[in-house]
N, C-alpha and C positions, 0 to 999 in steps of 0.2 A: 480408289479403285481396287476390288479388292477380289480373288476370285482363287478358287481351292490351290491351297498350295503356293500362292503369293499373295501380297499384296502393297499398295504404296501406302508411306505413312507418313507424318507429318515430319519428319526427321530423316527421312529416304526409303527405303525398300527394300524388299525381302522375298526370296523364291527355296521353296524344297528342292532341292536337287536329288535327294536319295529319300524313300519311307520306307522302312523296313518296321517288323513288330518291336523289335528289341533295339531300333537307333534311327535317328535322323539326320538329314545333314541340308545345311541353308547355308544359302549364300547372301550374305545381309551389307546390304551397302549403304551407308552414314554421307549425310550432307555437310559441308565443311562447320561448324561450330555449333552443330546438334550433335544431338544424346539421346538413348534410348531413358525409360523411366528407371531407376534406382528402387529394385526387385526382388525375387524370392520366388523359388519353384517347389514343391514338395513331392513331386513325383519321378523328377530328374536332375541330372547334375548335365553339367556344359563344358563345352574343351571348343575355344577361341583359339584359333590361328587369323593373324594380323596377315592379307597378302597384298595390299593395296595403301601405301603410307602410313600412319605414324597412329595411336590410338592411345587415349589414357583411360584406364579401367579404375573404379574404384570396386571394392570387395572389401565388403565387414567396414566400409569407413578407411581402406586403406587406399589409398594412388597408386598405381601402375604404369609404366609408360611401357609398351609397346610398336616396335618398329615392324616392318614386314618380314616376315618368317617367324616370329618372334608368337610364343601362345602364353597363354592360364587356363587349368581347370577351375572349374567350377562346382564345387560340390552341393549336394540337395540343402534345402534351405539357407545360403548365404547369401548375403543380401549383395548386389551386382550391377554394374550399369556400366556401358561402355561409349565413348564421346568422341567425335570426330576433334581432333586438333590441330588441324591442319588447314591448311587454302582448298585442295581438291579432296574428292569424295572419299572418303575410304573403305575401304572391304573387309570384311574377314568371314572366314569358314564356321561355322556352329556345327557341332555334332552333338549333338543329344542323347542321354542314355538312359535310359529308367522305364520307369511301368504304364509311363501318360505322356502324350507331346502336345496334347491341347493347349490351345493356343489361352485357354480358359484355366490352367494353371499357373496363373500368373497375381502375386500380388503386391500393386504396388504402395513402395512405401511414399516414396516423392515422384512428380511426373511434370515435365514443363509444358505438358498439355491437359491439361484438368482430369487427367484421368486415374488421379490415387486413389486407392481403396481402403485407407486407411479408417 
């Protein structure tokens, strides 16, 4: 279900809270042992704040654990993907920075729902 500005996805869901020309900001919430797809943007960079339980990020192939309060940026083109690890849902903040926040810059490199673009 899907409609401007949010929508639910197979992994949990996601709402714009802020659209501004030059930043965004979403509040994206993960279902306990999904993941978003393992990514790459070319027109923005990302700043994750963790504020709803425990998160493992990987970036460039690297692991990250993340608690609540806890962030990473993101810079344009690194490849990125953020997982629920925990029993309850998790949350975290997206602000978005750059010259596109189409949701159509996006490409994936692995995705556990058939949607790579590789």
């Amino acid at each position: 279900m899907a409609k401007e500005g949010q929508a639910t996805t197979p992994w949990g869901n996601w709402k714009v809270l802020y659209d501004d020309p030059h930043y965004r900001v979403k509040r994206i919430e993960v279902l306990p042992g999904k993941r978003l797809s393992y990514q790459k943007h070319f027109k923005r960079m990302e700043h994750w704040m963790v504020v709803m339980e425990t998160a493992k990020v990987t970036m460039d192939d690297k692991e990250i654990i993340l608690k609540e309060g806890e962030y990473i940026d993101i810079s344009f083109e690194a490849a990125h993907r953020i997982e629920n690890i925990g029993d309850d849902n998790m949350a975290f903040i997206e602000t978005q920075r750059g010259t596109y926040f189409g949701e159509d810059d996006i490409i994936r490199l692995e995705d556990d729902y058939g949607r790579e673009d590789k």
